[in-house]
N, C-alpha and C positions, 0 to 999 in steps of 0.2 A: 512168663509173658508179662509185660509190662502195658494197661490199656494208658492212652494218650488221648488226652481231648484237645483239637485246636478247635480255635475261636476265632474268626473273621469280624471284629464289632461294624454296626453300624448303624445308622440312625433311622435306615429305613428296610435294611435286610439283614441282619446276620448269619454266617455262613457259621456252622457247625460239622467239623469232621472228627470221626474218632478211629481209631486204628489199633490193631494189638503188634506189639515189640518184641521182639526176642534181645538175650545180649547180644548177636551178632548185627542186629541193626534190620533183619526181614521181617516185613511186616504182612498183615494182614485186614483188608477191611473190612469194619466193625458196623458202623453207621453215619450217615451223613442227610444232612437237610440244611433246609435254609428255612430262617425265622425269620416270617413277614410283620411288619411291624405296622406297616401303612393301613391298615383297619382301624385305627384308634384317632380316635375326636382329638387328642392334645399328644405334644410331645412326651410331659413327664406320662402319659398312659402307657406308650412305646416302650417306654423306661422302666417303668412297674411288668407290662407284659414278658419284655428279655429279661431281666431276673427271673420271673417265673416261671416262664419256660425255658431256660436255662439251667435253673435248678431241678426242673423235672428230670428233663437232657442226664444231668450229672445221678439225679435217684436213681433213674431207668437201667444206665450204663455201665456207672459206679467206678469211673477212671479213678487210674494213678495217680496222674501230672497232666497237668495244663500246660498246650503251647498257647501265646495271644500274640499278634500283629501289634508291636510297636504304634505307636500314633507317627503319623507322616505332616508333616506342615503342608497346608493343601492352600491352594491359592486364595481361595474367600473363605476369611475368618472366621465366619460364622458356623459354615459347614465343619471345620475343623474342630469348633465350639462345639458342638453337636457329637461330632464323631466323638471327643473325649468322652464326654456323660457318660454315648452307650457303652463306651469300652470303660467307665466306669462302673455301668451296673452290672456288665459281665462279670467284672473282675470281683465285686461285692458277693455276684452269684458263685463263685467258685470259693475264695477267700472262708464266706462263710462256712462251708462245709471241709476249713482244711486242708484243700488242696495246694500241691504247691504250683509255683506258676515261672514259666520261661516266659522271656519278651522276644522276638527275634522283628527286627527292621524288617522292613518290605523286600531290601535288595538281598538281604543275606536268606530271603525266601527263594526268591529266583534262583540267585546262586545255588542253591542248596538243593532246586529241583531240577531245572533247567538246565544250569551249567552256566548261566549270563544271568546280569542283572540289571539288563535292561528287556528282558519277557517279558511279552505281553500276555493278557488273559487268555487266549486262546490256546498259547503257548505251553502255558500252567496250567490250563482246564486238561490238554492234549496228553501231558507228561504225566501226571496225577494217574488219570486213564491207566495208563499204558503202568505203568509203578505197581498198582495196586491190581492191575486185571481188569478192570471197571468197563462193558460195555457201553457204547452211544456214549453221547456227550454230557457233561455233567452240566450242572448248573454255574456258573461264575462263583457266585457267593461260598460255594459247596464246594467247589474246586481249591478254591484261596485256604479254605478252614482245613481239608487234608493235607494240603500245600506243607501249611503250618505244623499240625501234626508229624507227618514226613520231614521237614529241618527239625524238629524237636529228637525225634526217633533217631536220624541220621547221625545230628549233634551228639548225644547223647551214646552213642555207639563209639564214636571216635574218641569222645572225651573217657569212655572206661578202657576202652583198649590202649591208650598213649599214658592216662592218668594222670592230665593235668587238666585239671579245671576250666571249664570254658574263658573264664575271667582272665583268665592268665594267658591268652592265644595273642599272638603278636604278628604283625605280619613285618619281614624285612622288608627294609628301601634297599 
């Protein structure tokens, strides 16, 4: 078994899921939360807090491989300015301990869970669910971070079973 930690960054939540992998691509869940960041007087505190607790997250659990959500260009600058850091300090929180780390875009999430890559959250909360076994409705943040996970696991199945390198996937016109 292979454990996987995805990572949802964000500036005011981050979504944390983690799951165990077989080489057939089933999985199983492991643990999941969302790290609230809005208790803190300044932004860089947010920033010091996900690292920190994110580093616990990876002591506690002790994953393999790291999935993390691509950065998406989001309409006001700032928020996107923002969105980098935290998925900066996440990626410092992982990094430093070694880990290795997949990127996968927003839409290649959907695709990967859904089947579209135009899901919406409820979509990806519902499927996630239903994937993993998971009673009641999960949290948004916590849904996106096993999401991730689940394309990481998925990917990763396909690419040892074919045995070509994700890098190397091409799609015909």
């Amino acid at each position: 078994m292979t454990r996987i930690l995805g990572v949802d960054p964000g500036s005011q939540r981050t979504g944390v899921g983690i799951i165990d992998t077989d080489p057939t691509g089933k999985t199983v869940h492991v643990f999941h939360a969302t790290v609230n960041l809005l208790d803190n007087d300044s932004f860089m505190l947010r920033l010091k807090q996900l690292f920190e607790d994110l580093g616990a997250i990876i002591e506690t659990y002790r994953p393999d491989e790291v999935a993390i959500e691509r950065v998406f260009m989001a309409k006001n600058p700032d928020s996107a300015l923002k969105l980098g850091q935290a998925r900066g300090a996440a990626l410092c929180a992982v990094v430093t301990r070694n880990l290795s780390v997949a990127e996968y875009a927003p839409k290649e999430i959907k695709q990967a869970v859904v089947g579209g890559g135009g899901a919406d959250k409820a979509q990806i909360q519902h499927m996630v669910g239903v994937l993993l076994q998971l009673p009641g409705k999960l949290q948004a943040d916590a849904a996106d971070a096993l999401a991730i996970a689940l394309t990481h696991a998925h990917t990763r199945a396909t690419t040892q079973r074919i045995g070509i390198p994700r890098t190397a996937w091409r799609r015909r016109r």
